[in-house]
C-alpha positions in Angstrom: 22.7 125.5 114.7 25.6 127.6 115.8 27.7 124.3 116.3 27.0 123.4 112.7 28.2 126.7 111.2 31.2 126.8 113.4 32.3 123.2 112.2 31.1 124.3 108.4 33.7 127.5 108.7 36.5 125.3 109.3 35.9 123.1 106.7 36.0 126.3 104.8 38.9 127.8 106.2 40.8 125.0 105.6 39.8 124.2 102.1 41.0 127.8 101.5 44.5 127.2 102.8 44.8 123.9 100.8 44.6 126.2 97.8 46.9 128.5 98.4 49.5 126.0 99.4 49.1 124.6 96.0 49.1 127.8 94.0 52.2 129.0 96.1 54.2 125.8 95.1 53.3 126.0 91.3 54.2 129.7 91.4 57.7 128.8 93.2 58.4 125.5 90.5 57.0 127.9 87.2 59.7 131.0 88.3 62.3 127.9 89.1 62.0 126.6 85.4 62.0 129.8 84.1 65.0 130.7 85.7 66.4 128.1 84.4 65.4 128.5 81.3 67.2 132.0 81.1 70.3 131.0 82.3 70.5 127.8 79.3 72.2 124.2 80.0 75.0 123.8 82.0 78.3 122.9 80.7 79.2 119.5 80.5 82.4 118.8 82.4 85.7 118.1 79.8 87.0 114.7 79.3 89.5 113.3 82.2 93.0 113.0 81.1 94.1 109.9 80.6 97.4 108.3 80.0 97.9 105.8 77.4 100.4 103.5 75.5 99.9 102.1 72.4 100.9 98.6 72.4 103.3 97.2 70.1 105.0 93.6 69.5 108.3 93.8 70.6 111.0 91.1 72.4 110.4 91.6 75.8 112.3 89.9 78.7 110.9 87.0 80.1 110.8 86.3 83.9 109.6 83.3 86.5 109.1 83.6 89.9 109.2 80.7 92.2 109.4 79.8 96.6 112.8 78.9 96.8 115.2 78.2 99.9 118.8 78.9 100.9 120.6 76.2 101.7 124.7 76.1 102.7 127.1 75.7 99.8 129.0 73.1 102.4 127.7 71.4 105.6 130.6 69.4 107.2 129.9 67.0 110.7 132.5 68.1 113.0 133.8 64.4 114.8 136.7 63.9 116.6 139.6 61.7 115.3 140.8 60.1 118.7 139.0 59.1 121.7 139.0 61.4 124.8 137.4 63.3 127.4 136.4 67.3 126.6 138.3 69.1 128.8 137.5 72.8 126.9 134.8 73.6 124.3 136.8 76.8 122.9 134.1 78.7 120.7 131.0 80.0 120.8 127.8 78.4 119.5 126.6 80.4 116.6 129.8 82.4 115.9 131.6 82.4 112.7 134.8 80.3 112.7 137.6 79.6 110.5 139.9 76.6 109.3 142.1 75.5 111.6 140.7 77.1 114.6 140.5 74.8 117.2 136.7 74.0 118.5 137.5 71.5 121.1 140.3 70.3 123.7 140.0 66.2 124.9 142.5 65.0 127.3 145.8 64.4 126.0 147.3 63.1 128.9 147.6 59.3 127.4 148.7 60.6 123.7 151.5 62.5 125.5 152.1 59.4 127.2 152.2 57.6 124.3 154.0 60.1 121.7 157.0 59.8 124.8 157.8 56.5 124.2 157.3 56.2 120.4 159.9 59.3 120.3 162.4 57.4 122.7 162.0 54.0 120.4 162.6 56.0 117.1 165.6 57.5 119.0 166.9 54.4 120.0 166.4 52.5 116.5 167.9 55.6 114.8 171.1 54.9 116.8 171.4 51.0 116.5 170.9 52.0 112.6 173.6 54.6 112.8 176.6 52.3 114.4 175.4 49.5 112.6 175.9 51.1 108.5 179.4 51.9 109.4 180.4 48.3 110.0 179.0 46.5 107.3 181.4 48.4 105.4 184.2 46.8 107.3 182.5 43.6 107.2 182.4 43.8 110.8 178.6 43.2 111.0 175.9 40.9 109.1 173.6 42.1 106.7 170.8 40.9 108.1 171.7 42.7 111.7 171.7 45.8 109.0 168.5 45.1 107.6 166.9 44.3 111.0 168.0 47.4 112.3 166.9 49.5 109.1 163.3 47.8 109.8 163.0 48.8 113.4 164.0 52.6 112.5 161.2 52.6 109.4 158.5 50.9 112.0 159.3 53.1 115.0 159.4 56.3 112.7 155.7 55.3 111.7 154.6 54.6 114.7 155.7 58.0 115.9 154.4 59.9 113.3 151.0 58.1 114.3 151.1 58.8 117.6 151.8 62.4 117.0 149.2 62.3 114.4 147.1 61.3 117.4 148.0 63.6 120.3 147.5 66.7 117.4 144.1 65.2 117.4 143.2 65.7 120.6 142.8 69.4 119.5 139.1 69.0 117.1 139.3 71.7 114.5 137.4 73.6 112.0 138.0 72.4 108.3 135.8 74.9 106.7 135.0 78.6 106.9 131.6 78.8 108.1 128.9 79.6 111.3 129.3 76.5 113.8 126.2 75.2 115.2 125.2 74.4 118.3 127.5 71.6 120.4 125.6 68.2 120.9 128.5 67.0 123.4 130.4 69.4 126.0 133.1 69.8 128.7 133.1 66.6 130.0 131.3 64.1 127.8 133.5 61.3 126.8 133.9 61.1 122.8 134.3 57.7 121.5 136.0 59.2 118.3 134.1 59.7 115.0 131.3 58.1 116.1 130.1 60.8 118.0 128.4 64.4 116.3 130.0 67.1 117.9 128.2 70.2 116.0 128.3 71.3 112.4 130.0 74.0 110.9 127.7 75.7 107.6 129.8 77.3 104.8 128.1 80.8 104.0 129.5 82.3 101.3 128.6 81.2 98.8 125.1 79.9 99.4 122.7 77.7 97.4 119.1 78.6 96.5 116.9 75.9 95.3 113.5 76.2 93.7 111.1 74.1 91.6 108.9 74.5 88.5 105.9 71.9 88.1 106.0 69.7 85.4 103.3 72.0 83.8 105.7 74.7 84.0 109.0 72.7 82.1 106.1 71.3 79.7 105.4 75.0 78.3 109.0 76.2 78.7 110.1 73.6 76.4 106.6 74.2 74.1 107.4 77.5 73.5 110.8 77.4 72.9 110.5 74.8 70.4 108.0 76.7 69.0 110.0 79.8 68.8 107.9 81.9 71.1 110.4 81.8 73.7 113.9 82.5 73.2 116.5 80.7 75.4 119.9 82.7 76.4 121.9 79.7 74.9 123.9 79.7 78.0 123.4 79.4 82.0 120.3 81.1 82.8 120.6 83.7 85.7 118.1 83.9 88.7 117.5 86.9 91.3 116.1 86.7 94.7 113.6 88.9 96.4 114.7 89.0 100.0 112.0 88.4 102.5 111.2 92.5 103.2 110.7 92.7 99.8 114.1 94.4 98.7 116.0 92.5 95.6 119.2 91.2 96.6 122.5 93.4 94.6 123.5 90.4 92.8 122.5 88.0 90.2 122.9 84.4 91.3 124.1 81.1 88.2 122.3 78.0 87.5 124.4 75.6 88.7 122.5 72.3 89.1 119.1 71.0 87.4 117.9 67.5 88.8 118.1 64.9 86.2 114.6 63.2 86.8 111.3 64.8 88.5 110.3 64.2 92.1 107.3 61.9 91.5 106.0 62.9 95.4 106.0 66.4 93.8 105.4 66.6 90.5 108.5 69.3 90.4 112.1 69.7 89.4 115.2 70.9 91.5 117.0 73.9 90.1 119.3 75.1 91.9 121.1 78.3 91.7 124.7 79.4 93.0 125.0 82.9 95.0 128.1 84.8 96.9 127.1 86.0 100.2 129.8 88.4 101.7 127.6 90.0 103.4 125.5 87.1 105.0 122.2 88.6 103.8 121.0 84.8 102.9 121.1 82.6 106.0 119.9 78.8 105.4 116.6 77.6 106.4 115.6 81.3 104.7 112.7 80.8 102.4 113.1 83.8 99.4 111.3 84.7 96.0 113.8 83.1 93.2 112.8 84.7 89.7 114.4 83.2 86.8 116.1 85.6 84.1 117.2 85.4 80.5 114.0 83.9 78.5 112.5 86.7 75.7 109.4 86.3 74.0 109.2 87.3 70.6 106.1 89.3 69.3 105.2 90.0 72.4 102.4 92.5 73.4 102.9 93.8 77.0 101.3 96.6 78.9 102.9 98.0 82.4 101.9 96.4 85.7 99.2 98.7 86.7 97.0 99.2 83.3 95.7 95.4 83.9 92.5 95.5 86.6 90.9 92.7 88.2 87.2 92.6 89.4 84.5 90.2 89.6 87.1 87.4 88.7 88.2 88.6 85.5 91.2 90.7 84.3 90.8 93.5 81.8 92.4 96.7 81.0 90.7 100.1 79.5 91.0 101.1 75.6 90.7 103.8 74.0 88.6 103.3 70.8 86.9 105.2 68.0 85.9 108.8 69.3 88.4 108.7 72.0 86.0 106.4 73.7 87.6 104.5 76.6 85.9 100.2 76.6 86.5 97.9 79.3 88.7 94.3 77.3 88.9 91.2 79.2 92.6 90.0 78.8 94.7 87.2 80.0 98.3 88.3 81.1 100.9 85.8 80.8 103.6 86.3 83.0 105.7 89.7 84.5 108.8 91.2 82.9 110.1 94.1 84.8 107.6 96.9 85.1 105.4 95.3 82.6 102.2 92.5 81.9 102.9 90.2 78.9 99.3 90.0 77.6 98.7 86.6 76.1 95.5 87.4 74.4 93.2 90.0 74.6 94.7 92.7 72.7 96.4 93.7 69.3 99.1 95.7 67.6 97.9 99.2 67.7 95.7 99.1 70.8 95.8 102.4 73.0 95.7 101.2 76.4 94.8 103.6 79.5 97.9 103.3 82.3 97.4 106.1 84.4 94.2 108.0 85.3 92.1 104.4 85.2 90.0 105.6 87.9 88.3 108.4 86.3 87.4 106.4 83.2 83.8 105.5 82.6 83.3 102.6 80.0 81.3 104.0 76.8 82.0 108.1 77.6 84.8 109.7 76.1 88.7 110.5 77.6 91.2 113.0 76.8 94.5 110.4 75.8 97.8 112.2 76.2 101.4 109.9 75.7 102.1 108.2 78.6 105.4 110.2 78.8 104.2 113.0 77.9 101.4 112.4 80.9 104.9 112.0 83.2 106.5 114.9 82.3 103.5 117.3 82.7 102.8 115.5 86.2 106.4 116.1 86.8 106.0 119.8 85.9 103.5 120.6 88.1 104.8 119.0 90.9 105.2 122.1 93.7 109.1 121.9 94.3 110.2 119.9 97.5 112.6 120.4 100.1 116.4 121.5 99.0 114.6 122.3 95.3 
């Protein structure tokens, strides 16, 4: 009996504690929502700023980029003339040389040999032909012995100028200015004249930089201009390379060379474009970003670089509709021109497209626009004032 009413006042006990749990919680929620019922809705956070430009057709600058390659303006064989051994090697492999310097010494021992006894046969015809002219005057000597003697001076004087030519040979020099590669033959090979390489010597300034467009490419180049969507300069177009850390090269580079036919392996056309290079900045062998300048599309709509957002494989930009509510647009962007994305369909005259502040748009909720411009200058404002300020 006493063990049944023990159990039977816990059950009680906790029964009682269950309630009061519950009737302590709704208490605590009912003063909650009253609470905040006094105090009213809280303020809906303002509209994010955002920067936008309203897009316009205009003639915008028209630009291609392709992989292009620097190649030497000149690359000349360096052979020797004469036959010899190398008795010096007189530059450095790698080192820039100039014309006339001499790269190479072969034994001239038999060409100074030689040169010797043409000069002392030249000599000696010269003198036969010198007391012979007198005498035919005084008829004291044939004509022909005249003649004969005049041929011997002419044939020795050749022969001498030859063998000079020859022994100067023995000294292989640099025709061009240019950086000499590295010797295939040194002191002490035997050089059986031209036959044999000795290096090669690469003109750098100026340099060449090739690159080709597909066939695709020409196909809607020549399209569009026929169609008058893209203007052509009239004249030599103009290319600019992007240097390998990314930099643009100071200087504008000429068309100088477009192949006549298409490389059927490749499906692409040579172009090739002339550059001066005082400063050696393009080396050949260096692979480079050509972009071709000078074509303007009419009409154009374009948007700067950063307003066009890729995600899910599509492209789209933000704009800023009705209500100053920012939608999501797919687009397709043509190519670049400068700072800005030619927009080839996707958006019209009039459009207010969001540049800056992109991340704090949410499609379908409303944004604060402000100029882009205007955005700049305010940003500009506000920045605290650096160093020397």
């Amino acid at each position: 009996m006493s063990k049944f009413s023990s159990g039977g006042a816990v059950k009680i006990l906790d029964s009682q504690w269950r309630r009061r749990v519950r009737v302590g919680a709704t208490a605590a929620l009912a003063l909650f929502l009253g609470a905040c019922g006094r105090r009213g809705q809280a303020p809906a956070f303002p509209p994010p700023e955002v920067a936008v430009v309203v897009v316009q057709p205009s003639t915008v600058p028209e630009s291609y980029e392709f992989s292009a390659e620097v190649a030497p303006y000149r690359r000349v064989e360096v052979r020797a003339r004469v036959d010899g051994i190398i008795q010096e090697r007189a530059f450095t492999e790698g080192a820039v040389v100039e014309p006339g310097q001499v790269l190479y010494r072969l034994d001239r021992v038999r060409y100074d040999a030689s040169y010797r006894a043409a000069l002392a046969r030249f000599a000696n015809a010269k003198r036969t032909l010198e007391r012979l002219e007198p005498l035919l005057g005084q008829h004291a000597v044939a004509q022909q012995d005249v003649d004969n003697a005049r041929s011997e001076y002419e044939a020795s004087q050749a022969a001498l100028e030859q063998v000079k030519k020859d022994l100067d040979d023995t000294d292989v020099r640099a025709e061009i200015p240019g950086r000499v590669g590295r010797t295939e033959l040194d002191v002490g090979a035997r050089v059986t004249g031209p036959a044999d390489l000795l290096t090669t010597i690469d003109r750098l300034d100026p340099v060449y930089v090739s690159f080709r467009p597909s066939s695709a490419q020409l196909l809607a180049w020549h399209q569009n201009v026929r169609a008058r969507a893209l203007i052509h300069p009239g004249s030599a177009l103009a290319v600019q390379v992007e240097l390998p850390d990314g930099s643009v090269l100071p200087r504008t580079g000429r068309l100088d060379f477009v192949a006549p036919a298409l490389d059927p392996a490749t499906g692409t056309q040579e172009f090739r474009a002339l550059f001066s290079n005082p400063d050696r900045l393009l080396m050949p062998g260096q692979f480079v970003r050509a972009v071709l300048v000078g074509f303007a599309r009419e009409s154009a709509l374009a948007v700067p670089l950063r307003a066009v957002q890729s995600g899910l494989g599509r492209q789209f930009v933000y704009v800023v509709g009705v209500g100053d509510t920012a939608k999501m647009r797919d687009v397709q962007p043509g190519p670049w021109s400068g700072r800005l994305w030619i927009i080839d369909r996707g958006l019209n005259a009039g459009d207010r497209v969001v540049v800056d502040g992109v991340q704090k748009v949410i499609p379908g909720r409303p944004v604060r626009p402000v100029p882009l411009a205007d955005s700049a200058s305010a940003a500009s404002r506000a920045q605290p004032p650096g160093p020397g300020r």
